[in-house]
C-alpha positions as CSV (number, residue, x, y, z in Angstrom):
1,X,-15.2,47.3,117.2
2,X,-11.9,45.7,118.6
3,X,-11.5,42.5,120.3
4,X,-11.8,42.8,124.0
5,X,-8.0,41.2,124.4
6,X,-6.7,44.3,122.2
7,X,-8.3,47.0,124.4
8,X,-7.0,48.8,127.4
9,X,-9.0,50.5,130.6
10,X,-9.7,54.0,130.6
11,X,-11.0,55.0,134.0
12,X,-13.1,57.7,135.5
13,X,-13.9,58.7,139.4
14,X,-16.2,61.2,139.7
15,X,-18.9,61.8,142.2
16,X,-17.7,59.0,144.0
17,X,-18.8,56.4,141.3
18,X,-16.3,54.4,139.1
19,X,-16.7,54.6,135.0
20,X,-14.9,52.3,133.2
21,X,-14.5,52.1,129.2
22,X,-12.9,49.7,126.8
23,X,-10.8,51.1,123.8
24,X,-8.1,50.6,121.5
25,X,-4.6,52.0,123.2
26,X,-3.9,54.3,120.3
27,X,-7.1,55.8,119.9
28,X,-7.1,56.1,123.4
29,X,-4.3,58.5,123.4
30,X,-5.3,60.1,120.5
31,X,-8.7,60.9,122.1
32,X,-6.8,62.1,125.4
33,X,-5.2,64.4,123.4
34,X,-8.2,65.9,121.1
35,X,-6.4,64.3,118.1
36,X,-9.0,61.6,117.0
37,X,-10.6,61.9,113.9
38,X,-12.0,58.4,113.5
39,X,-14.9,56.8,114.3
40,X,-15.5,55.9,117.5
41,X,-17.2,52.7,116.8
42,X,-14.0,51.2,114.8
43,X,-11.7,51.8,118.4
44,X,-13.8,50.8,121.6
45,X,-14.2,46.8,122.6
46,X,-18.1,47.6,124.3
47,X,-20.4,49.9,123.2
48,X,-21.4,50.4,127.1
49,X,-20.5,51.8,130.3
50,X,-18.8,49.8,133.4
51,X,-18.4,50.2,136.8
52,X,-16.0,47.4,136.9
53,X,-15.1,46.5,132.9
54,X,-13.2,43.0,134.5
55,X,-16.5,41.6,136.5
56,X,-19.0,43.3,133.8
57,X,-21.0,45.4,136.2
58,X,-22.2,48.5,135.7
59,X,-23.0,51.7,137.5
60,X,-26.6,52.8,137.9
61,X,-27.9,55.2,135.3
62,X,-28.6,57.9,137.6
63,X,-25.2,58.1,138.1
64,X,-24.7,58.4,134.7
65,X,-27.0,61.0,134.3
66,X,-26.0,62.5,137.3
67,X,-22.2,63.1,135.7
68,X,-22.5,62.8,132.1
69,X,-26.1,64.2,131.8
70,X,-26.7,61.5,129.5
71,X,-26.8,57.7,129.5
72,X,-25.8,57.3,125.8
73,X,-22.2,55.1,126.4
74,X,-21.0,56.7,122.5
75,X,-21.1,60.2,124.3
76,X,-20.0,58.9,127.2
77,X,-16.9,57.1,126.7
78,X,-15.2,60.1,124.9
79,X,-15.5,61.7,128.3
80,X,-14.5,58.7,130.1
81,X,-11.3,58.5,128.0
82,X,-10.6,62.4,128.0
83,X,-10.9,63.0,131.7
84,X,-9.8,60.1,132.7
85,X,-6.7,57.6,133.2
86,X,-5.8,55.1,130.8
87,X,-4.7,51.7,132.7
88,X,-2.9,49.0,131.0
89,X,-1.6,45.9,132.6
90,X,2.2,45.1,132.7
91,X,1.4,42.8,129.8
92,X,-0.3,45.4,127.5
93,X,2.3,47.9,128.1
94,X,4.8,45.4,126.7
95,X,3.1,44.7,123.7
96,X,2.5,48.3,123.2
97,X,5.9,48.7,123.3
98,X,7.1,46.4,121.0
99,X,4.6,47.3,118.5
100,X,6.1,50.9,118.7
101,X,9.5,49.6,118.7
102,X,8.6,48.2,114.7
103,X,6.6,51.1,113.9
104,X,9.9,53.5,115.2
105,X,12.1,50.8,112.8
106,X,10.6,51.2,110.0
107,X,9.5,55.0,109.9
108,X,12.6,55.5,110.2
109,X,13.9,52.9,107.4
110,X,11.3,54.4,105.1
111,X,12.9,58.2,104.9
112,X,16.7,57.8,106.0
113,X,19.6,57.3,104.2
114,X,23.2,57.3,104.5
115,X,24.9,60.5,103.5
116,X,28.5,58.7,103.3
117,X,27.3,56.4,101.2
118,X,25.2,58.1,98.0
119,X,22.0,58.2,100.2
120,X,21.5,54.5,99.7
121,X,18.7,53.8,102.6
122,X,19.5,52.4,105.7
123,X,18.1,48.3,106.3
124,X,15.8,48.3,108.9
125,X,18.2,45.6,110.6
126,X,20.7,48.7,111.0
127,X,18.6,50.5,112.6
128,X,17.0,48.1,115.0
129,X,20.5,47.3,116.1
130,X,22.1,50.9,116.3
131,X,18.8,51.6,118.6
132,X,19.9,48.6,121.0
133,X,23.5,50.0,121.2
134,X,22.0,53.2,122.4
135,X,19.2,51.5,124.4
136,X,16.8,53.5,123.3
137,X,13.4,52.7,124.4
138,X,10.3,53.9,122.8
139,X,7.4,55.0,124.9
140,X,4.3,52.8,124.6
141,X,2.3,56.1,125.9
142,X,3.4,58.6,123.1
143,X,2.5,58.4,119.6
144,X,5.5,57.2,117.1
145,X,5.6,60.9,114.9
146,X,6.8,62.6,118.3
147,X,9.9,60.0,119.0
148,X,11.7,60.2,115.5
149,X,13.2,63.1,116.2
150,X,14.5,61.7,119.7
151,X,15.7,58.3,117.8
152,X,17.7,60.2,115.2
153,X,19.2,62.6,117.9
154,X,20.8,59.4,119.8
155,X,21.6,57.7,116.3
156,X,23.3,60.2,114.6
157,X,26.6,59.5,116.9
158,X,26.5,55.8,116.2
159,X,25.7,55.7,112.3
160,X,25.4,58.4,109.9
161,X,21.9,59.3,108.6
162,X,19.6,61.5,107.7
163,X,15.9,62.2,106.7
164,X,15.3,62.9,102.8
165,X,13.1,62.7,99.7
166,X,14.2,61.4,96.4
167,X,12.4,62.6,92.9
168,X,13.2,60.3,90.2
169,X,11.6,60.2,86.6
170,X,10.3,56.6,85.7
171,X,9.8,56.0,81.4
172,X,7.7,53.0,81.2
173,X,7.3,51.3,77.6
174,X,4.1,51.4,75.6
175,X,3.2,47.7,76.6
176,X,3.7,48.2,80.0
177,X,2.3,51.8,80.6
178,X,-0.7,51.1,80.8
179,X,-1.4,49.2,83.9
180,X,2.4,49.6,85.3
181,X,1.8,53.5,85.5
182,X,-1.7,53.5,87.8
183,X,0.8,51.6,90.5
184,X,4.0,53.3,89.8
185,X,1.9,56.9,90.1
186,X,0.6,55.6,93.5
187,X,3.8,55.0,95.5
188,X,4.8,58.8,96.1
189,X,3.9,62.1,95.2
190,X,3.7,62.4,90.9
191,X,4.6,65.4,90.3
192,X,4.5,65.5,86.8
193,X,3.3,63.1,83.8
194,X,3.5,62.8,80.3
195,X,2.3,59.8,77.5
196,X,4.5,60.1,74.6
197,X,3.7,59.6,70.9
198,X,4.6,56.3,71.0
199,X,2.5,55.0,73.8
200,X,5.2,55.0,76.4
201,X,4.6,56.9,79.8
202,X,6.8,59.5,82.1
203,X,5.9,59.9,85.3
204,X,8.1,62.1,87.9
205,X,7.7,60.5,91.5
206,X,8.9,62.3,94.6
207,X,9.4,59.7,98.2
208,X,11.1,59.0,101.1
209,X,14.4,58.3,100.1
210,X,15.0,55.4,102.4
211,X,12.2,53.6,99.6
212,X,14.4,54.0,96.9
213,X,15.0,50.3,96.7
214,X,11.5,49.8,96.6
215,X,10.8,51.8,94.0
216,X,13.4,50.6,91.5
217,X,11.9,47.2,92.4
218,X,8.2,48.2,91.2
219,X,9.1,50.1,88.5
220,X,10.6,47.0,87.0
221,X,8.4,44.2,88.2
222,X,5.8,46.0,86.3
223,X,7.8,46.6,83.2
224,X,9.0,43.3,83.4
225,X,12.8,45.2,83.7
226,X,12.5,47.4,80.5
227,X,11.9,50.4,81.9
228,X,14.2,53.4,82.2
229,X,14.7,55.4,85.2
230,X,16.6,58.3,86.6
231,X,16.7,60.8,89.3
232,X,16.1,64.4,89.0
233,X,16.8,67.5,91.0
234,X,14.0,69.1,89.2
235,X,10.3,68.2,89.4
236,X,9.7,69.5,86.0
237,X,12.4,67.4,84.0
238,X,10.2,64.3,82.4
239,X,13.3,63.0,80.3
240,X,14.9,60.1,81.7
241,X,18.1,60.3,79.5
C-alpha cells in the first residue's frame, strides 16, 4: 500500500450514492485506461470503500451491493477508478507535474544525442533548459511514453537531437571478467558473448545512446580502467581492435 498523503481521489456517482477510492495517481491512470498489470494491493492507500475518503465515512453496503453486486472494496475500487473521475487537489497536480517534468528530463537524456556533434548524449541540464525556452509543459494526467514524441517535436528547432542506440564491444581482462562481466552484461541488451582462451571476456552491448557515458564509466570502474572498448556497426563483431 501507499501512504495516504501520496494518493489521489477517484470518484464514482452512481445511483445517487457517492464512492470514493484512494490510489496511487499513476496507477490510477493506468487502470482508467485498461493498462495496469500490477497488483492492486501495491497502488491503493485503503483497502476499503468511502462515501466521503476526507471525513472517513462510508456508504452503506446495500448500496454497494446494489451497484457493484459485491461489497469486496479489491473488486470494487477497479470500478470505482475505471468509471469514475480522478480528483487531485491543486497541490497534487503540481507535484505530479514536476515529477513528470524529471521523468520527461531524463527519458529523454537517456536515448538522445547530438548528431552535430559525434552523437555524444545530450546533459540532462540541456534539455531541462531547451524545454523552458519552449515552455513546454508536461501533462500530470498523461503517462511520460506518450509526451516524448511531443517534447522532441518542439526541441528539435532549439537544439539538435535525436533518439538512437549505440552497440559497442566491451573486452574485459581475465582478472576482472569475472565479476565486471555479470554488471557490464546487465546494462543493455548483450547481444553477443565470448570468454577467450586466456580468461578475458567479450561482450557486445546494444543501449540508448544518450548512456554512452555511462557505460564507458562501468566498463572501467569495474576493470579498474584496463579494459578495451569499441563500437560496432555489427552485432556479430566481438573483436575490440
Amino acid at each position: 500500500m501507499i501512504p495516504i498523503d501520496e494518493a489521489v481521489t477517484a470518484r464514482l456517482e452512481s445511483h445517487g450514492e457517492r464512492f470514493e477510492v484512494l490510489v496511487d495517481p499513476d496507477a490510477a491512470l493506468e487502470i482508467s485506461r485498461g493498462e495496469f498489470e500490477g497488483d492492486l494491493e501495491d497502488v491503493i492507500a485503503v483497502e476499503d470503500i468511502f462515501e466521503d475518503a476526507s471525513s472517513g465515512d462510508r456508504p452503506p453496503e446495500s448500496a454497494l451491493e446494489e451497484v457493484f453486486e459485491t461489497t469486496e472494496p479489491l473488486e470494487i475500487i477497479p470500478e470505482v477508478i475505471e468509471q469514475g473521475e480522478i480528483q487531485i487537489t491543486a497541490e497534487q497536480r503540481r507535484e505530479m507535474q514536476e515529477q513528470k517534468h524529471k521523468q520527461l528530463v531524463n527519458r529523454i537524456a537517456r536515448n538522445a544525442v547530438n548528431p552535430q556533434m559525434d552523437d555524444a548524449p545530450h546533459p540532462p541540464e540541456r534539455i531541462e533548459s531547451a524545454l523552458e525556452e519552449t515552455r513546454f509543459r508536461v501533462d500530470p494526467m498523461e503517462p511520460v511514453e506518450t509526451q516524448v514524441e511531443e517534447a522532441l517535436d518542439v526541441l528539435r528547432p532549439v537544439i539538435p537531437i535525436r533518439f538512437d542506440t549505440m552497440t559497442v564491444a566491451a573486452q574485459l581482462p581475465p582478472e576482472h571478467a569475472g565479476s565486471g562481466q555479470a554488471q557490464v552484461r546487465e546494462f543493455g541488451t548483450l547481444e553477443r558473448e565470448e570468454w577467450q582462451p586466456n580468461g578475458s571476456w567479450i561482450g557486445v552491448v546494444t543501449f540508448p545512446a544518450g548512456m554512452q557515458n555511462d557505460f564507458y564509466n562501468l566498463v572501467n570502474e569495474v576493470s579498474s580502467g584496463e579494459a578495451e572498448t569499441r563500437i560496432v556497426a555489427d552485432a556479430d563483431e566481438l573483436s575490440t581492435r
